[in-house]
N, C-alpha and C positions, 0 to 999 in steps of 0.2 A: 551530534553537534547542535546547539541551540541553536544556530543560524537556520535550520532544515528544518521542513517542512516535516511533522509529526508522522510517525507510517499509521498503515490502515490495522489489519489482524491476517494473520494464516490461518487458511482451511487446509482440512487432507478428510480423503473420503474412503475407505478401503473393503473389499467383498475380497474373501483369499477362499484357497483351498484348506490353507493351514492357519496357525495364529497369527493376527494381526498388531499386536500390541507394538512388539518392537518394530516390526516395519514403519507404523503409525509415530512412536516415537523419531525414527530417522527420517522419518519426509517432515514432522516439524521442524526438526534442529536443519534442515535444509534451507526453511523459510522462515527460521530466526528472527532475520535481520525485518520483516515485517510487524512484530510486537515482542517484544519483551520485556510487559510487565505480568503475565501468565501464560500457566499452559496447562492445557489438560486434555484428556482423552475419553470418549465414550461407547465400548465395549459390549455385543450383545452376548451371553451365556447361555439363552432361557431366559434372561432377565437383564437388563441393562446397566452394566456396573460402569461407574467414572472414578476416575483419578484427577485432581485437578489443584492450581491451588498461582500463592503469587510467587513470579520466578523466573528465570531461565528455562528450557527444557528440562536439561541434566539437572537441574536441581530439585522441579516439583516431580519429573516421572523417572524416578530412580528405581534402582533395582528392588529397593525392599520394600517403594512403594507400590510397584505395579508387580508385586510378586503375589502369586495365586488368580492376576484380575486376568482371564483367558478369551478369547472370542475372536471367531473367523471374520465378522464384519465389523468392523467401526469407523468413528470416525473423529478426527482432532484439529485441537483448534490455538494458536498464540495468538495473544490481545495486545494491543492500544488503545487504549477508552479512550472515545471519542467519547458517545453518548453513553453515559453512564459513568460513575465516579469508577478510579482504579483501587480494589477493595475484594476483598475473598470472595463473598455473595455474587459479586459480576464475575468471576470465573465463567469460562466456558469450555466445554459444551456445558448449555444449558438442560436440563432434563426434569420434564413431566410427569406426570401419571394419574392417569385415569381410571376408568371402569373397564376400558376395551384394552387397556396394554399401554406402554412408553412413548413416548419421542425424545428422541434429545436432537441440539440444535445447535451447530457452528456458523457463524455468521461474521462475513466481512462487507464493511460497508456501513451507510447511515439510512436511518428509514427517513424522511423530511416531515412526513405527519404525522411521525409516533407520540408527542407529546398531545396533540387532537385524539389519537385513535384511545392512547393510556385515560385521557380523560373522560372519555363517553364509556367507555366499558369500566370502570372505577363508579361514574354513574347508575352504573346498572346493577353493582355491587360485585366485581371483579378485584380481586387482590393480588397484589404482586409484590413479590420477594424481594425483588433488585430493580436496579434503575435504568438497566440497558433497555436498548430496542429490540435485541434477540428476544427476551422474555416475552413480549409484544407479540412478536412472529410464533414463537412454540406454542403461546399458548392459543392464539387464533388456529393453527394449522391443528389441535389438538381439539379445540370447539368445531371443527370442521369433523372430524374421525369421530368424536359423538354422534353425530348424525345421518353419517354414512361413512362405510369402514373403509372406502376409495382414498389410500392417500392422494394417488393424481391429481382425483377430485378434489381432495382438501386444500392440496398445494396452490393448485388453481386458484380458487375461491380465495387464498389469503393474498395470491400476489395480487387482486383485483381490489384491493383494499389499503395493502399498504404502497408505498410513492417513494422513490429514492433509490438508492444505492444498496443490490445486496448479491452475493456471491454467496452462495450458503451450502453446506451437507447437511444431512439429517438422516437419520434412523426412526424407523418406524416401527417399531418392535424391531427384527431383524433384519430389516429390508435397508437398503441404501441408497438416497437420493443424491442427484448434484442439481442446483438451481442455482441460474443468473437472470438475472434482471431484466428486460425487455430490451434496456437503451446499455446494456452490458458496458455500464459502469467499471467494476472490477473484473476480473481476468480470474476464468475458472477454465480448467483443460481437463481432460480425457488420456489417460495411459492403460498402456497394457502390463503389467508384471507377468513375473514365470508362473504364479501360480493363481491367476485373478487381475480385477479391475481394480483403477484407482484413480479419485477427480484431487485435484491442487488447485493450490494457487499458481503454482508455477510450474511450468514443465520439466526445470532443474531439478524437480525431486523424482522424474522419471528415470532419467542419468543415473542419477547417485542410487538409484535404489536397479538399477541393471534395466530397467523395464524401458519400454518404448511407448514416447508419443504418439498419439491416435490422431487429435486433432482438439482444438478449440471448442468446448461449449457453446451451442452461437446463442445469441442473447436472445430472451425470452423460452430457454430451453429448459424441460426439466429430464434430467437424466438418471436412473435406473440400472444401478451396477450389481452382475452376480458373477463370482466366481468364473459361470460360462462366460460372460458377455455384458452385454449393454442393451435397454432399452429406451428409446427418444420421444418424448413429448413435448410437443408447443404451444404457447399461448398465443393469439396473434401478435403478428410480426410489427414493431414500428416504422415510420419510413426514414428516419432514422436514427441511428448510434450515437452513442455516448462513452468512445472508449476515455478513461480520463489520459491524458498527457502526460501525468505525474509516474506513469508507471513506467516509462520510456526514459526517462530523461533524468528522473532519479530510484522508484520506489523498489524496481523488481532487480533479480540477480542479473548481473550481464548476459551470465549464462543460459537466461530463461529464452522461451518464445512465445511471443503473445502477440497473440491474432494474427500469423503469420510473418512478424517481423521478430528478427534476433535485437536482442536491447542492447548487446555490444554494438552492431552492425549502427545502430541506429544513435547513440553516442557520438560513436567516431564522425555519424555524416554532421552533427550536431554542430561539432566542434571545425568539421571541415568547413561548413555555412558559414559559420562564426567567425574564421580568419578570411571568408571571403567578401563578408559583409561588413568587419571592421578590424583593418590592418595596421598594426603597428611596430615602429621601426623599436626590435627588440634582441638580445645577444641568447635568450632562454626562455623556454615555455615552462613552466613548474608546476604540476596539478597539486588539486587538494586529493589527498588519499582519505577515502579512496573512492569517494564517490566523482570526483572530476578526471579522472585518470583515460579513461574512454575519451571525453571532451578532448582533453587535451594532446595527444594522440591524436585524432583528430586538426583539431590545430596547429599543431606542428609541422604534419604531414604537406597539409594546405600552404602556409605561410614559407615554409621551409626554412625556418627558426629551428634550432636545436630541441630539441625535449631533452629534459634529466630533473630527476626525484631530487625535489628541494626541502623536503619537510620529513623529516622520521617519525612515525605514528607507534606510538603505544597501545596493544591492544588490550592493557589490561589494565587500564581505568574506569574507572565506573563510568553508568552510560550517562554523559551529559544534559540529553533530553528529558530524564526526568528528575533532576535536580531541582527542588522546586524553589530555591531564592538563585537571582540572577547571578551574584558574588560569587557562589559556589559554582554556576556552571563556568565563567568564567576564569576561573581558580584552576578549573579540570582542564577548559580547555589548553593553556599553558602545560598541561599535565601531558598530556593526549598527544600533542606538537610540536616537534621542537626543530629547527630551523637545521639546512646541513651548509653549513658556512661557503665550502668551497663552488658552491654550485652558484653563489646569488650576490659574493665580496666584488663589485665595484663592477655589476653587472645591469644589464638594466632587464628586470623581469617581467616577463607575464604568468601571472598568476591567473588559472581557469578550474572553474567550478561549476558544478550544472546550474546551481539557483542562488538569488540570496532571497531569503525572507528578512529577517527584520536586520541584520547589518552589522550584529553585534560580536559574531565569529569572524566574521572576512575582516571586519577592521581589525583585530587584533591579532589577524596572519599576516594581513599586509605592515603591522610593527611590526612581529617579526620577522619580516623580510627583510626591513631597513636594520634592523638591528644588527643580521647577518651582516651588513655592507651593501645590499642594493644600492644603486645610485640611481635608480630609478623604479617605480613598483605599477603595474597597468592591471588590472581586473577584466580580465572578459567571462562573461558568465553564457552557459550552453542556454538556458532556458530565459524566455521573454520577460520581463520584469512582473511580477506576485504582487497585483494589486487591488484584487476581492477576495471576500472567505468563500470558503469551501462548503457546502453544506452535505456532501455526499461521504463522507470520513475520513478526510483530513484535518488535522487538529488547526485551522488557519481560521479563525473565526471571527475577527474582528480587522478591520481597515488599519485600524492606529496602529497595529503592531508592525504593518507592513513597513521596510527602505523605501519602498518605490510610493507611498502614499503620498502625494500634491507633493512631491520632489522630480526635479530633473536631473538627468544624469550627472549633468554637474553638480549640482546639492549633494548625490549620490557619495559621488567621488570625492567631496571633501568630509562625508560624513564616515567615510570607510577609512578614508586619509591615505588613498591610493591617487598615484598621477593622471590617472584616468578607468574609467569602467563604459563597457559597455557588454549588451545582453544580443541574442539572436534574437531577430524578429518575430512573429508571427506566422509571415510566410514562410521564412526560413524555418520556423520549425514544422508546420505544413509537410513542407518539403524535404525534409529530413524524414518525416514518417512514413511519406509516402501516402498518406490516408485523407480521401478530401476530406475540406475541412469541417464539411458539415457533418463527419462521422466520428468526431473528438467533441470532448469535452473538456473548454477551453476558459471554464468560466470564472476562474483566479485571476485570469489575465486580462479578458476582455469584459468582466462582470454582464454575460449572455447565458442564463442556464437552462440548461435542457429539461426543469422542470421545472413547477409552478410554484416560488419562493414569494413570500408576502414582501411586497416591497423591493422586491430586486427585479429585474427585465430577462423576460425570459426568450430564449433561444430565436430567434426570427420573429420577435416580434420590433414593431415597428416605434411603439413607446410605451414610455413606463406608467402601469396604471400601481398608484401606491392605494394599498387598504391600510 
């Protein structure tokens, strides 16, 4: 939906007993819904063969493409380019090679200094292929293995160097890493399968793939998967976290678990806050499918308003997100939704959705609402109003795009052309996670980020020094 906030990438990380290809293809198609503008997979034999390209799963690692590619360790990767244009070249995993053997490299997330670090090493007469920040990361972790053949070491050495957002697997010749980020930005997990280990994005691909969750990666962790086991290294510890909020409230499956909270669980409280923090006299609660559905559930339960499905979703229109003229994504959207008359004819509705970014989906649900026959149309949204960019991997990068930029909820609400709108709070979503709050990262909404951005205010500090 263009209304939503751009998702980040899927990692999967796999050591088996047996072949990993297709297991590694079904824990992507699990976390899909995280990028899908490619996918590809990276395979050790003796030698590190990949599959990869732009697409769906099922479409780039089909049968006849990944027939004969065989190996008990790998590891896979589906994209959203954030940094870096969407283009074959930025496929990933990304993969190396040197003197001393391979790396390849699956990476979710944004580095903050990779256009600094890209520049000084280009300086020194460094060449790069493609324009991600992955490339950045393989090839430093690869300058490290030149020098001494300790991946640990190397990994080490690289996280000390690059800044931001990263959730990553990697292959070392045959070896298999899981690494997250210090202020564990993205959400990387630990499972057991029947025949080996496996790191996700998500826990949901433990489920679907029969295996059992171990536990959370804790941030600044680098993890070491074989066949037998696990082994754990850490960089020092921050004092503290950076889980982002986007992963709760929209990015991950309901299904998942991250960092001890179920993201269904943590929806429904969303939406519970939401009808307790602003109540209105209404005959129907209606979510948007499918990402407000939790919310609103939630709110229903709270308000004790009716819930019933007001909208029929198509799931077989192209993905509106990356539709690159506005006309068209709006053309889709119409495509995508289409109103169920009897639920919303001379009714007065609420209509709930986790977030709005820029405004342009939600006003044209709330016409079709009136269109149905609402006699009345209200917006409550799960998540706090979206009013900085993101610099950490979500595609939100400029102010102006945002609904909520130097508007008040009323400007809001005539701009959607609903009877009214309102967002959960701050606290309320605090309080919904469960996680104080100095252990999210919150900085879309409160523009405070938990790392050092030129010109923006960072995380507890007290004012803004602009360079």
């Amino acid at each position: 939906m263009s209304d939503k906030p751009k998702h980040f990438c899927g990692i999967a990380g796999m050591a088996l007993a047996t072949d990993s290809v297709l297991p590694l293809r079904k824990a992507l198609r699990v976390i899909q819904h995280r990028g899908q503008e490619s996918a590809g997979i990276a395979v050790f034999d003796g030698q590190i063969r990949s599959v990869k390209g732009m697409g769906l799963v099922h479409e780039v690692l089909t049968n006849t493409a990944i027939a004969g590619v065989h190996g008990n360790n790998g590891i896979g990767h589906v994209r959203y380019s954030t940094t870096g244009s969407s283009s074959l070249e930025n496929c990933a995993p990304i993969v190396v090679k040197m003197l001393q053997g391979e790396v390849a490299l699956a990476h979710n997330g944004d580095i903050v200094n990779s256009d600094k670090i890209r520049a000084k090493l280009q300086s020194e007469g460094w060449a790069f292929l493609t324009t991600t920040d992955s490339e950045i990361i393989v090839r430093l972790v690869a300058n490290e293995l030149s020098q001494s053949p300790d991946p640990v070491r190397g990994i080490k050495n690289t996280m000390k160097i690059i800044d931001g957002a990263y959730s990553m697997t990697l292959m070392v010749g045959g070896r298999v890493f899981g690494v997250r980020d210090s202020l564990g930005f993205r959400p990387l997990c630990l499972g057991r399968l029947h025949d080996g280990y496996c790191i996700a994005s998500e826990s949901a691909v433990f489920d679907v793939l029969q295996g059992e969750f171990i536990r959370d990666v804790v941030p600044g962790e680098i993890i070491e998967i074989t066949p037998e086991g696990y082994t754990s290294h850490s960089v020092p510890a921050m004092p503290h976290k950076a889980n982002c909020m986007f992963e709760w409230v929209y990015f991950a499956r309901p299904d998942s678990i991250i960092d001890g909270l179920e993201v269904y669980t943590a929806r429904k409280r969303l939406g519970s806050i939401l009808a307790e923090e602003h109540p209105v006299e209404a005959d129907v609660v209606v979510p948007v499918p499918d990402s407000g559905r939790a919310h609103a559930l939630g709110f229903a339960e709270t308000s004790g308003i009716p819930y019933e499905e007001g909208f029929m979703k198509n799931r077989y229109v192209e993905r509106t997100f990356i539709m690159p003229e506005q006309a068209t994504r709006d053309e889709s959207v119409l495509l995508k939704l289409n109103p169920i008359k009897s639920t919303m004819k001379g009714k007065r509705v609420v209509i709930v959705d986790d977030s709005i970014v820029r405004g342009t989906t939600m006003r044209r649900i709330v016409q079709m609402a009136r269109r149905a026959g609402a006699k009345e149309v209200h917006v409550r949204i799960g998540c706090p109003p979206v009013k900085a960019p993101c610099y950490y991997g979500v595609d939100m990068k400029t102010r102006e795009q945002f609904a909520a930029t130097n508007r008040t909820v009323e400007e809001i609400s005539r701009l959607i052309t609903a009877d009214s709108v309102a967002y959960t709070s701050i606290g309320g979503l605090v309080k919904a996670l469960g996680l104080p709050e100095c252990e999210l990262c919150m900085a879309c909404l409160n523009a405070e980020y938990p790392t050092h951005i030129p010109g923006e205010k960072m995380r507890f500090q007290k004012r803004l020094d602009v360079e």
